[in-house]
N, C-alpha and C positions, 0 to 999 in steps of 0.2 A: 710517512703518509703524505702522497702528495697533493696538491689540490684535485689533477687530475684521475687518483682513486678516490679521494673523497667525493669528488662528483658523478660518479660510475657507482660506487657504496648508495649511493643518496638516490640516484635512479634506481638500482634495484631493491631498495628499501620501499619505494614509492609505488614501483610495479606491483611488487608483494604484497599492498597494502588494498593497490586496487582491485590486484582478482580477490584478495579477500571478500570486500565489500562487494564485486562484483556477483560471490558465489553468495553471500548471503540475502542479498536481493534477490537471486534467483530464486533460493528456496522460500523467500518470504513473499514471493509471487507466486507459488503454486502452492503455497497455502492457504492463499484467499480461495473461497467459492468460485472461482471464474473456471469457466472450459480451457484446456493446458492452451487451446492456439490463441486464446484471449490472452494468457498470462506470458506467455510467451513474448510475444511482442511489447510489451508495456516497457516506458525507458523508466530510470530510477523515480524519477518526480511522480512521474503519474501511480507506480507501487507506494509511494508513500502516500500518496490523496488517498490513494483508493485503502489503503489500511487504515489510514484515520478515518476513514469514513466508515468503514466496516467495524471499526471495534465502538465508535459513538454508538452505532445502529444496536448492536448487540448489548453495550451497555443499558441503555433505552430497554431492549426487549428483556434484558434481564431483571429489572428495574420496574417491571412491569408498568411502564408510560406507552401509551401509546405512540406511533409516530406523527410526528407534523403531518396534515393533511387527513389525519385515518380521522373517520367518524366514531364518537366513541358509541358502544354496543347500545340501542335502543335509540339512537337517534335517527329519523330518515336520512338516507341518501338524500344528496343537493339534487335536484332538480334542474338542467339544464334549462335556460330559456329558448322560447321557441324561435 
């Protein structure tokens, strides 16, 4: 084994690893709610925010809390100033 396959091994080891990751983002981006040309474009960082942020929301709703900012039921709406 020479260095020079160990480091042609080691690239394609690496390649292998990336379309992995890369196909499993993909499908973990059109699993979110978003429309496919939304999800589509999204690079890896922004699929992960927007999944954390999606399963907090759904935890929350499942959880039955309301979100940040919602009024709870029987309270008026805020009243904009004029």
């Amino acid at each position: 084994s020479t260095p020079e396959l160990r480091k042609e091994r080691s690239r394609d080891a690496a390649r292998c690893r990336r379309s992995r990751e890369t196909e499993v983002f993909y499908q973990l981006a059109h699993t979110l709610p978003f429309a496919r040309g939304v999800s589509a474009h999204l690079d890896k960082a922004s699929i992960m925010r927007l999944t954390i942020s999606y399963l907090r929301v759904h935890r929350l709703l499942a959880a039955g809390e309301p979100l940040p900012g919602t009024p709870l039921p029987g309270t008026p709406p805020p009243v904009a100033p004029p």
